[in-house]
C-alpha positions in Angstrom: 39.7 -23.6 -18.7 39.2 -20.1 -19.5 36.8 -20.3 -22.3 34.7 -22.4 -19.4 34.8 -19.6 -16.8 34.4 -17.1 -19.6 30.5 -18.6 -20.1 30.5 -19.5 -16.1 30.3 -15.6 -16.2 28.1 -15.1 -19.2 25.6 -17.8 -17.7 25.8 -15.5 -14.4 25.3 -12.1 -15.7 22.1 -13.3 -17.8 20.7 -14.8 -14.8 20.9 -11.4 -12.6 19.6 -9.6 -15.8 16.5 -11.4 -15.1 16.0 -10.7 -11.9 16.3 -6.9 -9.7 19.3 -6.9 -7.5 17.8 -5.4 -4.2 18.9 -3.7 -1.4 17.7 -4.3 2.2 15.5 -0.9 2.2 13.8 -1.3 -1.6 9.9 -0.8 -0.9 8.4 -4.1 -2.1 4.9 -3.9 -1.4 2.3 -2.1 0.3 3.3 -0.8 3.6 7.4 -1.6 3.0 9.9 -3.8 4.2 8.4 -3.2 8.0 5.1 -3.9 7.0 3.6 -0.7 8.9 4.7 2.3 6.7 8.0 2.7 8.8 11.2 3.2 6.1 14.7 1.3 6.6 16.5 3.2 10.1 19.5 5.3 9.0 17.8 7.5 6.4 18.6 11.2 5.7 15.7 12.4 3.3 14.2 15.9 2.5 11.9 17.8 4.3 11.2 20.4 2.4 10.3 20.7 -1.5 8.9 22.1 -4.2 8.4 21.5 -8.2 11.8 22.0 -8.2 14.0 22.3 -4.8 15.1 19.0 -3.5 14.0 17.1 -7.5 16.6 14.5 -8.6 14.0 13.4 -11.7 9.9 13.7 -12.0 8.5 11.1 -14.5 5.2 11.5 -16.8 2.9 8.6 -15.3 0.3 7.7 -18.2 -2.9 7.0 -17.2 -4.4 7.0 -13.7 -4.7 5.3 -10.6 -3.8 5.2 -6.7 -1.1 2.3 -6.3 1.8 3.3 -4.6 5.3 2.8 -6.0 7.1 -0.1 -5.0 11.5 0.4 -5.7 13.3 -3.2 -6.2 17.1 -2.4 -7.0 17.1 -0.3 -10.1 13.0 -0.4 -10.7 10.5 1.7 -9.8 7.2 -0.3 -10.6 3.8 1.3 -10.8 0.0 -0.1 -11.5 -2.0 2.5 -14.0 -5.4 2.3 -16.0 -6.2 4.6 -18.9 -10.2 4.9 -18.3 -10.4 5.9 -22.0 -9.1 2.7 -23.7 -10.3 0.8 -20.5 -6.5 -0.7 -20.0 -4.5 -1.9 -16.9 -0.9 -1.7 -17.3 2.3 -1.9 -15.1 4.8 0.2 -16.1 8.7 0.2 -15.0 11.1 3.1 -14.5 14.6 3.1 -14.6 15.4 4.2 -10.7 18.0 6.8 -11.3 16.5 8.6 -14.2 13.0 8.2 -13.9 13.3 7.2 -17.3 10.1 4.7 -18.6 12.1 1.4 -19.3 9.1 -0.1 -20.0 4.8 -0.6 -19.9 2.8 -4.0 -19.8 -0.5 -4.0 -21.1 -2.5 -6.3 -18.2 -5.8 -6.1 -19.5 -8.3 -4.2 -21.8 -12.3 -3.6 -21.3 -14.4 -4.6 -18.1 -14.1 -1.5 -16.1 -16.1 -1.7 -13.0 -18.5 1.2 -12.2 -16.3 3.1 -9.7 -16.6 5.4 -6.2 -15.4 8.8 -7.6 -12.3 9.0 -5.5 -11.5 5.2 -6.3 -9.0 4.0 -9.7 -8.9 1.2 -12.0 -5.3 0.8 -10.3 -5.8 1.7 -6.8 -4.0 -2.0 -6.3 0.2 -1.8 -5.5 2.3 -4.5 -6.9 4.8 -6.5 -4.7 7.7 -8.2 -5.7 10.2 -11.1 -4.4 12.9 -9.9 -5.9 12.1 -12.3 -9.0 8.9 -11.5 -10.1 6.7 -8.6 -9.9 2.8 -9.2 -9.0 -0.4 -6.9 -9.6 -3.8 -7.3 -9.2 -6.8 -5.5 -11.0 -10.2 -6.0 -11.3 -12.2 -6.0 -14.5 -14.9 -7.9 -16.1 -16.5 -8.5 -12.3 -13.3 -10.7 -11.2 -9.7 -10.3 -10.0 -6.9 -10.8 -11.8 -3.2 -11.6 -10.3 -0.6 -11.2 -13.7 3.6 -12.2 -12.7 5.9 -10.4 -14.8 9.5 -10.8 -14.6 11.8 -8.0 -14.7 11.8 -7.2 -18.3 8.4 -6.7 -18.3 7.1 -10.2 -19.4 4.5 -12.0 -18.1 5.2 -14.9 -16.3 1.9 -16.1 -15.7 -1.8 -14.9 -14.5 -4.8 -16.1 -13.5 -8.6 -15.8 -12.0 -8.2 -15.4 -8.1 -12.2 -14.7 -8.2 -15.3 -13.3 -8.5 -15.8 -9.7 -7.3 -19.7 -7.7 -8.1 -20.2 -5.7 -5.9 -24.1 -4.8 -5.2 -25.5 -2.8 -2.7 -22.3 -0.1 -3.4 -20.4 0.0 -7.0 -17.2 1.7 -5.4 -14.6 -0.7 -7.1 -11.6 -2.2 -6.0 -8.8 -1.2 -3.7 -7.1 -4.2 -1.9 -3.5 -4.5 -2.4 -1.9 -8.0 -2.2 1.0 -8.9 1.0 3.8 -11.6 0.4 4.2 -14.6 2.7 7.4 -16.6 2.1 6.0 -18.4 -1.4 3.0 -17.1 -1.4 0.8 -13.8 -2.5 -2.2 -13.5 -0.5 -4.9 -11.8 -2.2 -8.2 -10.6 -0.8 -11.7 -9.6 -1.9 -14.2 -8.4 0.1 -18.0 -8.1 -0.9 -21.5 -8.8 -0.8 -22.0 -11.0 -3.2 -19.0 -13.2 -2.9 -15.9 -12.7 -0.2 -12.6 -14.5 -0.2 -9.0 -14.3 0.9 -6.6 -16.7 -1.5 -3.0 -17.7 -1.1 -1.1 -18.4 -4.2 1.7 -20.0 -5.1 4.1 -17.0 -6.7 6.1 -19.4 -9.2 2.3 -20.2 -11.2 -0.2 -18.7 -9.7 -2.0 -22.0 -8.3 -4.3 -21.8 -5.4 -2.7 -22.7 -2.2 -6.0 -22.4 0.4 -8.8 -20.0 0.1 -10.4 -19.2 3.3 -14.4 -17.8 2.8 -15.1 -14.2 4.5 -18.5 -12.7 5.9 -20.4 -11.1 2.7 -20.3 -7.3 3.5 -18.2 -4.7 1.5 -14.7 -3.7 2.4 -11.5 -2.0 0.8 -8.9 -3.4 3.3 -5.7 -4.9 2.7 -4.7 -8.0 4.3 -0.9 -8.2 6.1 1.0 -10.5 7.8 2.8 -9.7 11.2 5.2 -11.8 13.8 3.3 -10.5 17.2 5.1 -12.2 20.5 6.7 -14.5 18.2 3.4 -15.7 16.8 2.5 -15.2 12.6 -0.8 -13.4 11.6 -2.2 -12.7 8.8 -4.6 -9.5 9.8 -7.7 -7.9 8.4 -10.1 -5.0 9.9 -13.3 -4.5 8.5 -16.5 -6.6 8.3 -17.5 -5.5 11.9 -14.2 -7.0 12.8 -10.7 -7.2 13.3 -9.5 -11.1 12.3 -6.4 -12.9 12.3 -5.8 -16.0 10.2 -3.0 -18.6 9.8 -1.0 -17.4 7.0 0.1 -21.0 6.0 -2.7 -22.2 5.7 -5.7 -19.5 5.6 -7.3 -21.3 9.0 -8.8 -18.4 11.3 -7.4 -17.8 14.3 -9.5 -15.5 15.8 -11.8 -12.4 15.7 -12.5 -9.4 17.3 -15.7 -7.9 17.1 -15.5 -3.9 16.5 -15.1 -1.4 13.9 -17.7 -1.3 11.2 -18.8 -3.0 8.1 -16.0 -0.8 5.5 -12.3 -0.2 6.5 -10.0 0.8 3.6 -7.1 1.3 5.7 -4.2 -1.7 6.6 -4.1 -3.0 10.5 -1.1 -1.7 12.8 0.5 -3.2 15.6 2.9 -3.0 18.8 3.2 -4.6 21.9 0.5 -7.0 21.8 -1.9 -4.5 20.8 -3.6 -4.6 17.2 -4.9 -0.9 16.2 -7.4 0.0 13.3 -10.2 2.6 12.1 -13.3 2.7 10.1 -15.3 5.0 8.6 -18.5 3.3 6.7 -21.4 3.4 7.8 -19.9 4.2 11.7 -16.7 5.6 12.0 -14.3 4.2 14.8 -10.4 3.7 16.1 -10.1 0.6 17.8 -7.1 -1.0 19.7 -7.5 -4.8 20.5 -5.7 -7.5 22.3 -3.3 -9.4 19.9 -4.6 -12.6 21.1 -8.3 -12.1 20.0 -9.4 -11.7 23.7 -11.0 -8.1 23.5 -11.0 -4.4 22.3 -8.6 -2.4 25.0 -10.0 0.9 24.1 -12.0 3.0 21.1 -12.7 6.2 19.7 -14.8 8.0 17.4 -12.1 9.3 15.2 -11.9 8.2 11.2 -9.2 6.8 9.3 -11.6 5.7 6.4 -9.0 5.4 3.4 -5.6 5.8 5.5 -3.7 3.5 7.6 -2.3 4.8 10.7 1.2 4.9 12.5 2.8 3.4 15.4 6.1 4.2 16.8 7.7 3.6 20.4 4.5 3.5 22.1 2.3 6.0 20.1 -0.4 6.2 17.9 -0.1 8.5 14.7 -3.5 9.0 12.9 -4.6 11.8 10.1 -8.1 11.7 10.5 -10.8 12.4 7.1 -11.5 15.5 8.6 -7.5 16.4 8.6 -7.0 16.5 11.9 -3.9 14.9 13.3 -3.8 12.9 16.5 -1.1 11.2 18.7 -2.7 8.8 21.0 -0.6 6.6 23.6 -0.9 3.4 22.8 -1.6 1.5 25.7 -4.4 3.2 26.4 -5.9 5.3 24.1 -4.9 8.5 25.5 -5.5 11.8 23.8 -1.6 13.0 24.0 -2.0 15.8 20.9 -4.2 16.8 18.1 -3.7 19.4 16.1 -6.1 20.7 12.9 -4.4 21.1 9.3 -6.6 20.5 6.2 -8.9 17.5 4.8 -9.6 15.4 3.2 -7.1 12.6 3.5 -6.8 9.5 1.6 -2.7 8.9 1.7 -1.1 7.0 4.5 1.4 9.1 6.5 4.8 7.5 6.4 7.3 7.3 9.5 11.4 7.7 8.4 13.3 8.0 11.6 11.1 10.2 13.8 9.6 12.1 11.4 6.2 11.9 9.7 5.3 12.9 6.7 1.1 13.0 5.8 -0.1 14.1 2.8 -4.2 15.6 2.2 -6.1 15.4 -1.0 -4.7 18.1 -2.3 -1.5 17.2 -2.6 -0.4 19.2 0.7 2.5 17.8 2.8 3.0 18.0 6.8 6.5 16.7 7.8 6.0 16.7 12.0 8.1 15.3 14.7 7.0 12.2 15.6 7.0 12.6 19.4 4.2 12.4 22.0 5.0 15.6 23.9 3.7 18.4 21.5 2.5 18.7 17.9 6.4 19.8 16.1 5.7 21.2 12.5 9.0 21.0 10.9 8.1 21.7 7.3 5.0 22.0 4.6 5.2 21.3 1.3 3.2 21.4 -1.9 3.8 19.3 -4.8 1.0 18.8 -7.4 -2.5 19.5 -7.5 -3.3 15.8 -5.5 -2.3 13.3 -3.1 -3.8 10.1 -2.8 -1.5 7.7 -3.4 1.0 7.3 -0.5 4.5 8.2 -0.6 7.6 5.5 -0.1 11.1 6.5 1.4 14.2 4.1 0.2 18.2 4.6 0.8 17.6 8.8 1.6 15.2 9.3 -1.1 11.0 9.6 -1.5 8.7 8.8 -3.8 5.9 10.6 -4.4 3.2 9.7 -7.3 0.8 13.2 -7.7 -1.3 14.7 -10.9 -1.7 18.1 -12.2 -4.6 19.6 -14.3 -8.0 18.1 -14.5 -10.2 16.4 -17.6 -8.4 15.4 -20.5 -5.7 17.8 -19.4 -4.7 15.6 -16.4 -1.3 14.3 -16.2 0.0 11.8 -13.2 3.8 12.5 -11.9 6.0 10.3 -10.3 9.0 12.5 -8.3 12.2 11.5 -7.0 13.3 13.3 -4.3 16.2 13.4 -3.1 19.5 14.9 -3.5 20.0 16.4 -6.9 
């Protein structure tokens, strides 16, 4: 009886060493656990730092790229590319340390001609809390790789074709988990898809065709008055499909052809920006029956906020708007510094939005006046955006430039 529960426990602890134990705040895709860059409630994490004040570990990064950390239990995952050996790798570190606990090789040669602010791993991974997913493109496709924890892969496949013409700016979409499923998306004018896969083996579920125009958004799925969407701006649109089955719902004409941010919502209300070739904000009924109101402000690259009735938005130009929701109403604005590619990031009610340059705002998230509470440098960049999980944030930055470039990924926390 005892040697049986002796290998009931063995059997146990090698099936959770496969897998990440998580916790109800780990980050586990693109835009978090709400979905709309909002961290876990009940977070206490610094507002103030430096190379060194407020550091529990920083972590060389090699290579390059955009993707923004994703934090399942003890993992912090990242998606890299070294443009010199033309390779796309995930790589895994250990969450307390920072320590590199592993890198997978995803796929050598095929780099696409690229937008000079874009990466080879501008993509972030998800996971399910059994596998970890990434997409990258090379040799004029995209490629979905599984890996499990130890940094295997699982499986991978061709989700499809992506050549850009008219504009050789790359690749930028990152992918959004719907109960079994990854959904992928790929925007362009030569071929333009959204897939759903199945995340044990990577088999096509439904594809759904999009218009043929260029566009960097991600897709995400959200529950709006108890209804499931699956939303993407862009395409002189805002459109919402079934998420079971890829069938479109509806569409809202607006915006412009290129978005690169992700869709917000609250209330009913859908929100969204542009900026290629026109640049617009746009707010539009959840139900697909019409814009509510517009502005000419752009939020090319970054997503926006939305919190308790308010609109959050750091424009290109590094401006920084609050806008009530409801009706577009100019509450604040207030001018730091451009340009902005990061998406600001809401824990509790404060904000934290990061420029180009590495350059970090933490303001009150409130309607009633612009509230600077801190500003912070870390690095000589910021494009990738920061996560926040159980009191701590994650920040992925570079220093140097040329072949004397290195990428960082800091912990911050308490020490």
């Amino acid at each position: 009886m005892r040697c049986r529960l002796f290998f009931s426990l063995l059997l146990v602890l090698a099936l959770c060493s496969l897998t990440a134990p998580g916790r109800a705040s780990d980050w586990t895709q693109w835009r978090g656990p709400s979905h709309l860059n909002v961290a876990a409630e009940g977070q206490a994490v610094p507002v103030s730092w430096d190379e060194s004040t407020n550091v529990v570990w920083r972590a060389e990064i090699p290579g390059r790229g955009h993707a923004s950390p994703i934090v399942i239990g003890d993992l912090v995952i990242l998606c890299t590319a070294d443009e010199t050996t033309q390779t796309q790798a995930v790589v895994a570190c250990e969450r307390r340390t920072g320590r590199q606990l592993w890198l997978t090789p995803v796929s050598q040669g095929g780099f696409p001609t690229l937008h000079q602010k874009n990466t080879h791993a501008s993509s972030t991974a998800a996971t399910n809390g059994t596998l970890i997913f990434a997409t990258f493109c090379h040799h004029e496709k995209i490629e979905v790789v599984a890996l499990d924890f130890q940094g295997q892969v699982v499986w991978r496949t061709d989700a499809g074709k992506f050549r850009p013409q008219a504009y050789e700016y790359g690749y930028a979409a990152s992918p959004t988990l719907y109960k079994n499923t990854l959904i992928v998306s790929a925007d362009c004018d030569t071929g333009a898809w959204i897939k759903a896969l199945n995340v044990k083996d990577g088999s096509t579920v439904w594809t759904t065709e999009r218009p043929l125009m260029l566009n960097w958004g991600s897709p995400v799925v959200a529950t709006i008055n108890g209804k499931e969407q699956m939303l993407l701006s862009g395409t002189n649109r805002i459109a919402a499909y079934d998420p079971a089955s890829g069938a479109a719902l509806w569409n809202t004409p607006c915006l412009t052809m290129a978005t690169c941010g992700t869709c917000i919502w609250e209330n009913g209300l859908i929100f969204a920006s542009g900026g290629y070739p026109d640049a617009e904000t746009v707010a539009v009924r959840a139900d697909g029956s019409g814009v509510v109101w517009k502005n000419k402000v752009k939020c090319y690259e970054q997503s926006m906020l939305v919190s308790q009735g308010h609109v959050y938005a750091f424009s290109d130009q590094g401006i920084f708007y609050c806008w009530e929701a409801a009706t577009g109403k100019e509450m604040w604005k207030q001018r730091l510094k451009g340009p902005v590619s990061a998406s600001p990031l809401l824990v509790g009610d404060t904000i934290f939005a990061t420029n180009e340059a590495g350059t970090t705002w933490v303001i009150r998230a409130t309607p009633e006046k612009y509230e600077l509470i801190s500003q912070n440098q870390l690095g000589d960049s910021g494009f990738a955006s920061m996560i926040a999980t159980d009191g701590q944030l994650f920040i992925r930055t570079s220093k140097g430039d040329g072949p004397s470039r290195q990428e960082f990924l800091y912990c911050l926390g308490k020490p």
